[in-house]
Each structure stands twice: as C-alpha cells, then as structure tokens.
C-alpha positions in Angstrom: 0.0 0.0 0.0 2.7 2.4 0.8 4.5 2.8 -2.6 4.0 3.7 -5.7 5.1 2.8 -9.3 6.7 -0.6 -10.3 7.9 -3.0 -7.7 6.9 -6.1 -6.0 4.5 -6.3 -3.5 5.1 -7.9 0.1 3.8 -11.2 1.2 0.7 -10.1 2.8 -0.6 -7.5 -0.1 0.2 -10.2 -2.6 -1.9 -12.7 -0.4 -5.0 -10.5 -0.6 -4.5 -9.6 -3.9 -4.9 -13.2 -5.0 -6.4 -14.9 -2.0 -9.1 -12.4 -1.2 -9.6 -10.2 -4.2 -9.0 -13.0 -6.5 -7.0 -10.8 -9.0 -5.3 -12.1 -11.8 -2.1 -11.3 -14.1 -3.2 -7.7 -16.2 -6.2 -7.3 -14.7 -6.1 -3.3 -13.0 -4.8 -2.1 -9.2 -4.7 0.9 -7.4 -1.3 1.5 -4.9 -1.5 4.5 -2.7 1.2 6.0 -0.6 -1.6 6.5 2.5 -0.7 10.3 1.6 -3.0 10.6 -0.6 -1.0 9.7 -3.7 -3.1 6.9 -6.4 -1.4 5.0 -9.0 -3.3 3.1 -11.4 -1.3 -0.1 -12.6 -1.6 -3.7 -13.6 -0.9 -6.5 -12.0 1.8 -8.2 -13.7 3.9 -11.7 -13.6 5.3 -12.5 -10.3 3.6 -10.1 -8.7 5.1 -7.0 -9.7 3.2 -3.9 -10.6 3.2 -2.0 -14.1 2.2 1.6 -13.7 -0.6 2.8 -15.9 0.0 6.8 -16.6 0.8 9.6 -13.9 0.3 9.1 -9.9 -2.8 11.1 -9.2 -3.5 13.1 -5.8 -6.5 13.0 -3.9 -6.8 15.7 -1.4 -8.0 15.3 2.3 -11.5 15.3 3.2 -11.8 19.0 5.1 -12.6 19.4 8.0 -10.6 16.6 9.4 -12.6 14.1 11.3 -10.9 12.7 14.6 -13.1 10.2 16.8 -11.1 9.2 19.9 -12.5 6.5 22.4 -12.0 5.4 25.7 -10.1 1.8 25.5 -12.8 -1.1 25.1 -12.3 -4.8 26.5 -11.2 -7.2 24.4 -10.9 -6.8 20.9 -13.5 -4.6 20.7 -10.5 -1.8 19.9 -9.6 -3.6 16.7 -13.3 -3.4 15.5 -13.8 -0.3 16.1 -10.7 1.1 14.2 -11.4 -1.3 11.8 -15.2 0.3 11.1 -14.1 3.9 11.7 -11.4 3.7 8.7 -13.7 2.2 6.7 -16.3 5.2 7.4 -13.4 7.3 6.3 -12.2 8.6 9.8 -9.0 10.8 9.3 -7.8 10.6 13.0 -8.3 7.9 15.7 -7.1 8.4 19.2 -7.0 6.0 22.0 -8.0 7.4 25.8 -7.2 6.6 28.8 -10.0 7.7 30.7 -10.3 7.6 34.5 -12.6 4.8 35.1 -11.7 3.2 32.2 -11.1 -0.6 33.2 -8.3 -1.3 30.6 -5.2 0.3 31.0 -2.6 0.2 28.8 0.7 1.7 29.5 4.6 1.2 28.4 5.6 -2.0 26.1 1.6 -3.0 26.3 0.7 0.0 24.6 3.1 0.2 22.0 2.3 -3.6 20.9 -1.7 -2.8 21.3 -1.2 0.4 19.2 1.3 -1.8 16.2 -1.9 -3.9 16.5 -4.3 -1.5 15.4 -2.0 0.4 12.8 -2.2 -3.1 10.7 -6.0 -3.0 11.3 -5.9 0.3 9.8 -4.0 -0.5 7.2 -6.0 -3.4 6.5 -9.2 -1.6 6.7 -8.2 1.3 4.5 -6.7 -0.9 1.6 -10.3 -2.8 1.8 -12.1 0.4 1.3 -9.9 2.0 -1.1 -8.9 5.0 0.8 -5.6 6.8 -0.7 -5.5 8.2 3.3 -4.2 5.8 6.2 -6.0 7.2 9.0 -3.4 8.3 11.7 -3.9 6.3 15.3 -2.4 7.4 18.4 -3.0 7.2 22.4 -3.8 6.5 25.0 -3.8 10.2 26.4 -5.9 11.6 29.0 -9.2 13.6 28.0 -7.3 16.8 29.5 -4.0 16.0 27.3 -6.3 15.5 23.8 -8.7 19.0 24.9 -5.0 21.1 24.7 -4.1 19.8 21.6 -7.3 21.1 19.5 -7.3 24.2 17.9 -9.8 26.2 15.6 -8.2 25.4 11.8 -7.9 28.6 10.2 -10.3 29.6 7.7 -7.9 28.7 5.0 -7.6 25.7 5.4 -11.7 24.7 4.7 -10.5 23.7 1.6 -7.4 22.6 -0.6 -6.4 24.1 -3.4 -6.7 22.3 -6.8 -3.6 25.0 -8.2 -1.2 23.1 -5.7 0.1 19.6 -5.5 2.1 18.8 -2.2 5.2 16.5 -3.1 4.6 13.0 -2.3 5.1 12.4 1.4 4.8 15.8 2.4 0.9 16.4 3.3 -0.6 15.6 6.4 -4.3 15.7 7.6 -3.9 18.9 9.5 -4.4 19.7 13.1 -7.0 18.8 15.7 -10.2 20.3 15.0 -12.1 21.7 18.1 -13.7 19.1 20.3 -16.5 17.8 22.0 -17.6 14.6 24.2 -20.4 12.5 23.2 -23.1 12.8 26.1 -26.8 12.1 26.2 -28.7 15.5 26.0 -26.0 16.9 24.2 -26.1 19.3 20.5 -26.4 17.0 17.6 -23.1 16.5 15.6 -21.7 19.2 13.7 -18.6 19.9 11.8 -17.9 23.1 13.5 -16.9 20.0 16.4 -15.2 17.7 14.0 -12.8 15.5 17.0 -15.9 13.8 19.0 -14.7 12.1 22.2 -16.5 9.0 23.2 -15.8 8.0 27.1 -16.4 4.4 28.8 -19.1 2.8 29.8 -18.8 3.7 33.1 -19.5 7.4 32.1 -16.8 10.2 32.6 -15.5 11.2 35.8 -16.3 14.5 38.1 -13.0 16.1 37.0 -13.6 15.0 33.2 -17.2 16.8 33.2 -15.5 19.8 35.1 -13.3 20.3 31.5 -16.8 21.8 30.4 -16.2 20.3 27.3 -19.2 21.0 24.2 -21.4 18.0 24.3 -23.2 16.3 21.4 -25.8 13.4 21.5 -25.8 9.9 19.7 -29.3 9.0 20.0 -31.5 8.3 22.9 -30.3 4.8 23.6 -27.1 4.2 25.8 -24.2 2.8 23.3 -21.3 0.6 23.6 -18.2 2.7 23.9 -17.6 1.3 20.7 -20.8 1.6 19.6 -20.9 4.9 20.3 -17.8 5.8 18.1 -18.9 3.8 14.6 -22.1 6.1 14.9 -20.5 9.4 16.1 -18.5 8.6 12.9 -21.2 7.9 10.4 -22.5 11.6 11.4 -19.9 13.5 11.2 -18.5 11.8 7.9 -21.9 12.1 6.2 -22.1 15.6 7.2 -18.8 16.2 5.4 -19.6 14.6 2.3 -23.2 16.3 2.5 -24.9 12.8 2.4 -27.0 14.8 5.1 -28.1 17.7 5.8 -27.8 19.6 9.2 -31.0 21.6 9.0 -32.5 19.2 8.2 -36.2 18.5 10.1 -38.8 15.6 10.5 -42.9 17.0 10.8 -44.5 14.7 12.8 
C-alpha cells in the first residue's frame, strides 16, 4: 500500500490480492502511498506492478474528522478502528479515561497500538482510501482537549492549483472538540474530533473540563458503539450525504 510505481509487492498484499480479491495477471490495481497519492497499474507476472499513466492526488477530506474513544475490552479496539477507517475517519485516538477498566501503559501500549496500525491498514486498503488514518493514544481527556485548535479559515479547503510532493501532506491539526453525552447538541462539523468516554461514564473532573457536548441518539451505546455512529454523522455531514438543517414534521 505504501509505494508507488513498479515494484513487488510484500507477502501479505500479494496474499489479498490473489487470496481475497482473487486478482489475476493484467487485470487493474490501485497503490496508494496513505498520503493521498493513487497509481493506477496492472498486476503483472510475479507479482510486480506496471504503472498505468501519472500518480494522481487526492486531497483530504476538510474538515478533518478525529473520533477518539476510551479503551474497550477485548478486541472490541480492533473493530472499532477497523469500522471507523472504513467510514473514512482521518484521525483515531485511544483514551485513557479515569474509570476506564483497561489500561494500557509502556511495552503494552506500543504492541496494542502496532496492533491497530495493521487493522488500519487493512481496513483502509479494503475500502480503497488513498488516506491511512493516523492512530495514536492512549492520552488523557485533558491531554487531547489542549491539543485542539480552531483550523484557520484557509484551510476549509485545498487548493486544486497546488500539489504537495509526495510524502509531504498531512491531515492537519486537531479540530475543536466535543464529548459524546446524552442530551448533548447533535453533531456538527464546526466539532469535528468527538470524544466517546467508557461505559462507566466520565468522571467529576472529566465533566468539570466543560467540554461541548453532542448526542448519539437516545439509547445508551457501547463505547464502541458509540464511536462507529459518532463517525457515520460526522462523515456524512462532510460529504453532505446529510443535511444539518434538516427536520422531521411529525
């Protein structure tokens, strides 16, 4: 996935090429760089791929969309980051809330986080995406709120004049935040890094942070639950699959 032009693709790409995708000798592939950077090519003897014309470059989805979620049990983490790629996710952060029951720290957290970088990588080559969704954490809720900023108005959109060399364009900083909480404001872009706490529900100090809050619905979700449909919003929002003044008459 990461590479363009000719050249011969590792074991496991080559296995899901033919394995999974069933793909034979000149039939068509796409490689992306995760940067945004397409090249069309065909699949040629041995596994090597023949480029087909010029790398093309598909800029980032604007605003960028972060989802960060308190760490599940089990391998409820992989699914989740699995789904939100697929949805088209830009950003997905791990937290370490403070009644979180997992906890992962040190060693434990750098394998967990390897983990769900493959997942990611999987995910995104499945759904086509020419962006590999950054995925970072665990921070604390107070740690992520200081990182988000208010993208200047400039950068709403990306110009189609200028091409960033290969490699050099990122998905931009963290967008202004809010936590997902039952009465909240329904999604909105102008709050485009939703926080999703566990299911134990956030902590006294967490709620003093007076974070914006949006609602998911009027059920109570799984933490992971919670993040695949915070997701779904936000990204339909951004691709105006829906509209946000949009009313029901009863």
């Amino acid at each position: 996935m990461e590479g363009l032009g000719k050249g011969r693709l590792d074991a496991d790409d080559r296995r899901h090429l033919v394995s999974v995708l069933r793909l034979r000798e000149g039939e068509a592939v796409s490689v992306v760089d995760g940067h945004g950077w397409r090249q069309a090519c065909t699949f040629g003897p041995g596994g090597e791929l023949e480029p087909d014309g010029e790398p093309a470059w598909e800029p980032p989805g604007r605003p960028a969309v972060t989802v960060a979620f308190a760490v599940p049990k089990g391998d409820r983490a992989e699914w989740a980051v699995q789904k939100l790629t697929e949805i088209g996710v830009d950003r997905i952060v791990l937290i370490a809330a403070q009644r979180s029951v997992v906890r992962w720290s040190g060693e434990r957290a750098g394998r967990h986080l390897e983990r769900l970088r493959a997942v990611a990588r999987a995910a995104a080559c499945q759904s086509r995406r020419a962006w590999l969704p950054v995925v970072e954490g665990p921070v604390a809720l107070a740690e992520l709120a200081a990182q988000a900023v208010a993208p200047p108005a400039a950068s709403a959109t990306v110009s189609g004049d200028v091409t960033p060399a290969r490699g050099e364009a990122g998905i931009g900083p963290l967008g202004p935040l809010a936590v997902a909480e039952p009465g909240g404001a329904p999604p909105a872009l102008t709050l485009p890094t939703l926080v999703v706490g566990p299911e134990g529900g956030w902590s006294p100090s967490e709620l003093d942070l007076d974070l914006p809050k949006v609602g998911l619905g009027p059920t109570v979700l799984r933490t992971e639950t919670a993040a695949v449909v915070g997701a779904t919003l936000l990204t339909a929002l951004r691709a105006r699959l829906v509209s946000p003044t949009l009313q029901v008459q009863g």
